[in-house]
N, C-alpha and C positions, 0 to 999 in steps of 0.2 A: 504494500500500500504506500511504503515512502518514496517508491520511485514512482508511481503515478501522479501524488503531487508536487514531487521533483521536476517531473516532466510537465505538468500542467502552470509550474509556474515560471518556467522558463519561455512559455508560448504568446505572451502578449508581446517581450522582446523578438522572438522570430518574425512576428506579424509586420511589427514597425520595421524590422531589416527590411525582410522580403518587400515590404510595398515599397519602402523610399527606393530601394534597386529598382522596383518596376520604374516607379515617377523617374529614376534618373535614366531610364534607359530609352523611353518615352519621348521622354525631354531632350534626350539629344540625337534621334532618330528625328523631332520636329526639327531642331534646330539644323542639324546636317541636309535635312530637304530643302529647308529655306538656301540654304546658304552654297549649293552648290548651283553652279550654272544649269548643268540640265534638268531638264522636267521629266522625270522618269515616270512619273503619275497620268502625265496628259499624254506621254508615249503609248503607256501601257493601255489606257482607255480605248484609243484610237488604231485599235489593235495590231501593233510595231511588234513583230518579234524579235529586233533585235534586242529592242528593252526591257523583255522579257528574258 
C-alpha cells in the first residue's frame, strides 16, 4: 500500500512535466512554421507531393 501512495503522489508533478513539454513542443513547432520561409501547410492542402 506505501508504494501506491508513493506512486500517487509523485503524479501531479509528472502531469505538470509532461504538459509544459507538450506547451513547449507546440510552441515551437508554431513558432518554426511562422518563421521559416516556406509554406509547407498551403503546399500540403493544395495537394504538392513534394511537400508531402
Amino acid at each position: 500500500m506505501d508504494t501506491v501512495t508513493t506512486y500517487l503522489a509523485g503524479l501531479p508533478q509528472f502531469f505538470a512535466y509532461f504538459l509544459s513539454a507538450l506547451a513547449l513542443t507546440f510552441l515551437y513547432a508554431f513558432i518554426y512554421s511562422k518563421l521559416t520561409p516556406h509554406k509547407e501547410w498551403a503546399l500540403i492542402k493544395e495537394n504538392v507531393p513534394a511537400a508531402a
